[in-house]
C-alpha positions in Angstrom: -83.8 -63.9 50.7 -87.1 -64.6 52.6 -90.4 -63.7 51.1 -92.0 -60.7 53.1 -95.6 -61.1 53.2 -98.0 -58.5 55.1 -102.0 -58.8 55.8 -103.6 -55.2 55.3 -106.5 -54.8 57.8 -104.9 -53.9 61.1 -101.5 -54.8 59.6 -100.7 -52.5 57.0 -103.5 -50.2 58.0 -105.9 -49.3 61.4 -108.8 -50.8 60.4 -110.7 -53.4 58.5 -112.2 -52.2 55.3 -115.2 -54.2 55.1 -116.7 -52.8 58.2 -115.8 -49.1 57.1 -117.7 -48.9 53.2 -117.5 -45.2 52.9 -113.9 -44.9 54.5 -111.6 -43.3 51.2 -108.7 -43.6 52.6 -107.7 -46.1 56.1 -105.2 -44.6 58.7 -102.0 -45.7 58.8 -99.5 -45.7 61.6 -96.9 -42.7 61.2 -93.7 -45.3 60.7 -95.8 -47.5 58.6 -94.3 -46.0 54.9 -91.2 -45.6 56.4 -90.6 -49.3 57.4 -91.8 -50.7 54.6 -89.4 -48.5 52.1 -86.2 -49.5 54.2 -87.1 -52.9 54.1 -87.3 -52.6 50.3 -84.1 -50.5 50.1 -82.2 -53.8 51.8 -83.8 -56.1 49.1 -86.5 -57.7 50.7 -89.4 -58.7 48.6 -92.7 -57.2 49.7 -95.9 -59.2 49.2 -99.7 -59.0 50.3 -101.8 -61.7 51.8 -105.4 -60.3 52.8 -108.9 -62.0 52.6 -110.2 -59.2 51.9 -113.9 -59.2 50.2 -112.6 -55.8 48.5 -109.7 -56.2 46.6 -110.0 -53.6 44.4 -110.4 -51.1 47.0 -107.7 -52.7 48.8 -105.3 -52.7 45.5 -106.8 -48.6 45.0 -105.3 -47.9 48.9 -102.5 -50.0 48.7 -101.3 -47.3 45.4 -102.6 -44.4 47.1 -101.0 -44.9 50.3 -97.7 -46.2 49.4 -97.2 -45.1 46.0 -93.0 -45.4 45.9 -93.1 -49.4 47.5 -93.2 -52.0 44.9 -95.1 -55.3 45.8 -93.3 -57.8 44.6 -96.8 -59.9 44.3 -100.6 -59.0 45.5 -103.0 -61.8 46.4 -105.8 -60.1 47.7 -109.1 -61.8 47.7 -111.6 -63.4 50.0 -111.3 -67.5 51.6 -113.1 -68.3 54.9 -110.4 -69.5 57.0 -106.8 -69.7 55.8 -104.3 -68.1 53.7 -102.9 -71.2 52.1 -104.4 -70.6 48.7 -102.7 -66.8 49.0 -99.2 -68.4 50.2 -99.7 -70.2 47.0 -100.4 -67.4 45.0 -97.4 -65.9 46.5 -95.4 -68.3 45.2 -94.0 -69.5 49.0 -95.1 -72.6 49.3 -91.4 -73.8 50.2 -92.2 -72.0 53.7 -89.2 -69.4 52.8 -91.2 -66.6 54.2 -92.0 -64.3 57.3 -95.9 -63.5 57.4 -97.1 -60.2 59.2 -100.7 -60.4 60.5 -102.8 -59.5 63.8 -104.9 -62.9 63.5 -102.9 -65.3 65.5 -105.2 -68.6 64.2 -103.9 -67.8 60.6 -100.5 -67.3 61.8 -100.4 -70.7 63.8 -102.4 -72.6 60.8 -99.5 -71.2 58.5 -96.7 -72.4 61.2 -98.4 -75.7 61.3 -98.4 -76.1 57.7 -95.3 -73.9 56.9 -92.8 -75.0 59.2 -89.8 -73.2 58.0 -92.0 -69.9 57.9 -91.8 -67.2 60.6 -94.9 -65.6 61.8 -94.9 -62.3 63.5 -98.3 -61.3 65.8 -98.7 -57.4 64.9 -100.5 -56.2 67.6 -100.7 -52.5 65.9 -99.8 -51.4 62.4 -96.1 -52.2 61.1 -93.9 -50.0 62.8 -90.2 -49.6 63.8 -90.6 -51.6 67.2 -91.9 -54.7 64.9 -89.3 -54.4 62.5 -86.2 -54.5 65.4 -87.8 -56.7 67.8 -87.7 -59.2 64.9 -84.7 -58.2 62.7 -81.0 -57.5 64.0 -80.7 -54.1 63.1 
C-alpha cells in the first residue's frame, strides 16, 4: 500500500508556524482528525514531510493535536527548496507514495523526480472533500 505523506503548514494545519512564534496551538480544519484516523483505520501509512525551521514545535503540535494517529515516520526539518532529502527520510524513494501539500513547485519537483508518485494540491487543510475527490470511497 502507498506511503501517505502530508506537509503541516496549511496542510495539516491553517497556518505556517514560523510566521506565528507565540501561537500554542495552530487551527485545524474541523474534519482534519477525523480524516486522518479513517485513513489509518483502512491501513494506510501516515507520514510527515515539512521544512519546517521548528521541528520540535512541530513534533509538540503534531502529539497534542492528534494524539490517537500514529505516524508511521516524521521528517520534519528545514531544506531551501525541495523535499527530496525528506522523501528519503521517508523511506519512498521508489515513488510509491501520494504527497499532500499547498506548494504546487514542491509537488511538481516531486512529480518530475517521482514519477510513479501522486501529488495532491490542498488548497485548505485535509478535509473530507480532499480525501473523496482523490480516493474512491
Amino acid at each position: 500500500m502507498r506511503k501517505l505523506i502530508f506537509d503541516l503548514d496549511r496542510t495539516l494545519w491553517r497556518c505556517t508556524i514560523e510566521y506565528h512564534p507565540r501561537i500554542r496551538r495552530p487551527p485545524i480544519h474541523k474534519e482534519t482528525r477525523e480524516v486522518l484516523s479513517f485513513l489509518q483505520k483502512e491501513g494506510y501509512s501516515l507520514n510527515i514531510a515539512s521544512r519546517s525551521a521548528q521541528p520540535a514545535k512541530c513534533n509538540y503540535f503534531l502529539d497534542t493535536l492528534f494524539p490517537t494517529i500514529h505516524f508511521d515516520r516524521r521528517a520534519i526539518y528545514p531544506t531551501p527548496l525541495s523535499k527530496f532529502e525528506h522523501i528519503w527520510d521517508l523511506g519512498a524513494q521508489d515513488g510509491n507514495f501520494i504527497m499532500f501539500d499547498d506548494e504546487k513547485h514542491i509537488l511538481q519537483d516531486l512529480k518530475r523526480n517521482f514519477p510513479k508518485s501522486e501529488t495532491i494540491h490542498c488548497r485548505r487543510p485535509l478535509d473530507w472533500n480532499t480525501i473523496y475527490t482523490y480516493f474512491e470511497y
